[in-house]
Every structure is written in structure tokens, then in C-alpha cells.
N, C-alpha and C positions, 0 to 999 in steps of 0.2 A: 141472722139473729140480732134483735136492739143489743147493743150491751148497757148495760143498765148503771146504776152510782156503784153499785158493789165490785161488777165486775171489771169497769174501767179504774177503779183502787186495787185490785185484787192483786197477789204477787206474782202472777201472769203480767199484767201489765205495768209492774212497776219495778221491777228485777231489771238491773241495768246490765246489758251485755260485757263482758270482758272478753278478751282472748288473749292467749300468749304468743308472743311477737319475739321471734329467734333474733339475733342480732349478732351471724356470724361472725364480720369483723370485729367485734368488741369482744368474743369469747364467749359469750350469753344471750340471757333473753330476759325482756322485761314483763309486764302485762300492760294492758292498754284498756280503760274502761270506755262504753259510753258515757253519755251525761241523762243529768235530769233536764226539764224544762227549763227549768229552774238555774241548773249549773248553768245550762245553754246563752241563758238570759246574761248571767254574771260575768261569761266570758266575751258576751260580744261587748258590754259595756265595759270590759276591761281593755277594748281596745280602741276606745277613744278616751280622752281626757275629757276636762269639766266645757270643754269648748266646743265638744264634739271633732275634732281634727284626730285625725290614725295616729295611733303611736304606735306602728309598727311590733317587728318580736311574735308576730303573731303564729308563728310554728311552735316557737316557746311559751306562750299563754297558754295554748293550749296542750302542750306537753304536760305541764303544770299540772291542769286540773283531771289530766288523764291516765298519767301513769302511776297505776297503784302495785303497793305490795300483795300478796298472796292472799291474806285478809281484807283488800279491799282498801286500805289509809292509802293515804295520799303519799308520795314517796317525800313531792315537792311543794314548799308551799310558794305562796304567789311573791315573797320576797324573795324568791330565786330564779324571775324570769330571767335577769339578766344572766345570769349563772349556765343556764337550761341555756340559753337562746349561744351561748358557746362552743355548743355539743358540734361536731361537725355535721355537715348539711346534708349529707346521704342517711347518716343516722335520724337525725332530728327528721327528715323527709319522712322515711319509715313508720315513723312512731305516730309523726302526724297524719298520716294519709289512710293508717289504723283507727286511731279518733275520729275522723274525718269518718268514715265509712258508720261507724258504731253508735257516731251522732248524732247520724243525718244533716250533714253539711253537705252542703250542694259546692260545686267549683264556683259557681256566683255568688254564693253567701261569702266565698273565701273570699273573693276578688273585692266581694262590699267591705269587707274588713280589713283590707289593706296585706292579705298572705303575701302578696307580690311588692310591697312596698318596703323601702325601707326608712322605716321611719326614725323620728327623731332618737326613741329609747333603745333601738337595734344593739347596741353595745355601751354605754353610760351612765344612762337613768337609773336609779334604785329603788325608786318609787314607783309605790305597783297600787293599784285599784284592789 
């Protein structure tokens, strides 16, 4: 079946997946959303500067723009990657690799953005995109 301008708007196709994500060690669980094309876009550009060079943090970036509350809001905003990108690295793994899945992020989309880097803002910068 074509899908058509309606059907590719439709709330079939624009309902952005969440799931709840347990987070035994911590006592809890968060939720984890997908993104829009859109969020997708904001996030990769937030992880280069005006120079195009990786500013690393990028498990934290996208913590950021993916863990929501119950309703949906954002928990974090993007002046907390630093903050986020503290969390320890089995949690913050979890959380990302949840996003990652819900986003359609591929392991080379990570690797083009520096997942495995540690870049310059890793723990210092406060300056966020």
C-alpha cells in the first residue's frame, strides 16, 4: 500500500516509542523515549561545535534528550549534559543503548559521532548546543 501525505502524518507514524527501562542498581526505573527526525538532527549537531570537531559526552547528549517523565517532558535539559555525562557508565550505558535502539541509531552512526571518544567537554564544558 502507497502511503500517502495523510498517512505518513498520521499518529501511527508520528507517536514516538518510549519504554520503561528498570535500573536495578539504582533502586528504580526511568523511561527512555525515541526521537523525532528532527530531535535526531539536534542531537547529532550537538555533538560537534561551530568547527565541526566532536565534543564528546555523547551518551550524555543523548540521555538528555531521551529520558522523559511519565508525561512525556523532558527530565534533563541540554544544560545538564555535563551533569548527565556523570551518571556512572553501566547506568548511562543502559539508558543509551535503550535510545539508541528506539532511535534508530546504528553502532556507526555512534562511532561518526564520537560515542567512543572522549572529547574535549567529557567532564568541564557547560556549554551545550
Amino acid at each position: 500500500m502507497f502511503l500517502n501525505r495523510e498517512l505518513l502524518t498520521s499518529e501511527r507514524a508520528t507517536k514516538i516509542p518510549r519504554e520503561r527501562l528498570e535500573l536495578p542498581e539504582l533502586g528504580g526505573f526511568v523511561y527512555v523515549k525515541g526521537m523525532t527526525g528532527g530531535e535526531r538532527d539536534e542531537f547529532e549537531k550537538s555533538c560537534r561545535d561551530t568547527k565541526g570537531r566532536l565534543r564528546g559526552n555523547t551518551r550524555a547528549r543523548l540521555a538528555v534528550r531521551t529520558v522523559v517523565h511519565e508525561d512525556g517532558s523532558r527530565v534533563f535539559t541540554d544544560d545538564e549534559i555535563i551533569m548527565v555525562g556523570r551518571i556512572r557508565v553501566d547506568v548511562l550505558q543502559k539508558v543509551f543503548n535503550l535510545a539508541q535502539k528506539l532511535s534508530g541509531i546504528s553502532d556507526a552512526d555512534v562511532e561518526e559521532l564520537g560515542g567512543d571518544s572522549d572529547g574535549s567537554e567529557a567532564g568541564t564544558d557547560s556549554s551545550m548546543s
